[in-house]
N, C-alpha and C positions, 0 to 999 in steps of 0.2 A: 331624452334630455339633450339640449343642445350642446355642441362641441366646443369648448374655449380654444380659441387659436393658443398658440404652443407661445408664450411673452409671461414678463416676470421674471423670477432667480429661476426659471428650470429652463431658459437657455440663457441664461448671465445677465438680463437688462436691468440695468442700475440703476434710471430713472424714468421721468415719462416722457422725453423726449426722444430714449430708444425703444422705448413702448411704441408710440406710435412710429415712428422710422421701422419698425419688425412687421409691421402690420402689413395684411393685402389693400392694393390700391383703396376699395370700395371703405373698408372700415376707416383707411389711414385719413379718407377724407373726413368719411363723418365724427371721425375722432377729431380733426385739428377745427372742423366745425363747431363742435361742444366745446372746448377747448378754451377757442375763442369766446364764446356766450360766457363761458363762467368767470372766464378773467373778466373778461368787462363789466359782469356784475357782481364781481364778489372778487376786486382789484387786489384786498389783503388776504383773501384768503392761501394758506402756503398750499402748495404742491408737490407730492411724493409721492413713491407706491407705499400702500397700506394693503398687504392679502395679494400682492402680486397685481394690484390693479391700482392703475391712475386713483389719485383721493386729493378732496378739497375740502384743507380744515379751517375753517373761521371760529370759533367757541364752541368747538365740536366739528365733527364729521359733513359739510357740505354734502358732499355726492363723493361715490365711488362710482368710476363707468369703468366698464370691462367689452371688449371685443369677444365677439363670438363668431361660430362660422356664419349666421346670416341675422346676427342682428347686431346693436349695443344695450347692454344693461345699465341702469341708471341704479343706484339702490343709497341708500333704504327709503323703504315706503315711505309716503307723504302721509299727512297730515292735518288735519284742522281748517281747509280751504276747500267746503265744498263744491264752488264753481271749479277749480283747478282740477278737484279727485275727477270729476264728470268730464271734463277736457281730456284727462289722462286714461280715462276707462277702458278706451281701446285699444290702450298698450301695455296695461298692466296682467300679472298672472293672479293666481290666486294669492300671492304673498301680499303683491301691493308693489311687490316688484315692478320697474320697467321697462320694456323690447321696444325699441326703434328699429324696424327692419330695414338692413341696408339695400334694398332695392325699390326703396321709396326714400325721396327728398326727407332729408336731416329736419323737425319741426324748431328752428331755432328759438321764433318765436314760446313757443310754447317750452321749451328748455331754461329761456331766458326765465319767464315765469316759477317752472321750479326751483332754479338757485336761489331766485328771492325767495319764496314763500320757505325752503330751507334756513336758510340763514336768519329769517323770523321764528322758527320754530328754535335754532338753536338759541339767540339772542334772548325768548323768552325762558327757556331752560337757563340759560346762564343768569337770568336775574332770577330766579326763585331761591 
């Protein structure tokens, strides 16, 4: 199982700005890279740690990303957009989870992609 970097309340970080400022060079980047993608598409959604990990809530839970030692986890599984599931297949584990390994280019595009289809799947949860 992979190793989470040592960030969160079990060394004192109080939000996700010393979230990623804790981080090593490689993740610190592709963290302010996602970062970026989700602000820009999901402008209201708030920002805190939830579980010790960066979290983006709109009418529910956006994405939770976590830094690991050699990748980023996206969670929770996706949803109802078979083109996107088949885009994300080979990043996903058996959960539905997602690994962006930080020794390849951050897929913004395709990041940019899950916040939206996220934030449709909450939107349609919140009007049921």
């Amino acid at each position: 199982m992979p190793r989470a970097l040592r960030t969160g309340s079990e060394t004192g970080v109080a939000d996700v700005d010393a979230y990623i400022a804790a981080l090593p060079p490689k993740a610190r980047t592709a963290m302010t890279a996602l970062r970026h993608v989700i602000r820009k598409h999901a402008p209201d959604a708030v920002e805190r740690l939830s579980y010790r990990l960066p979290t983006w809530f709109q009418d529910g839970v956006v994405v939770y990303v976590g830094a690991f030692t050699a990748h980023i986890g996206i969670f929770p599984p996706l949803r109802g957009d078979d083109a996107l599931l088949k885009a994300v297949a080979r990043y996903a584990n058996p959960h539905g989870n997602l690994k962006f390994p930080l020794d390849k280019p951050m897929p913004v595009a395709l990041m940019a992609r899950i916040v939206k289809q996220r934030l449709k799947e909450n939107a349609t949860r919140r009007r049921r």
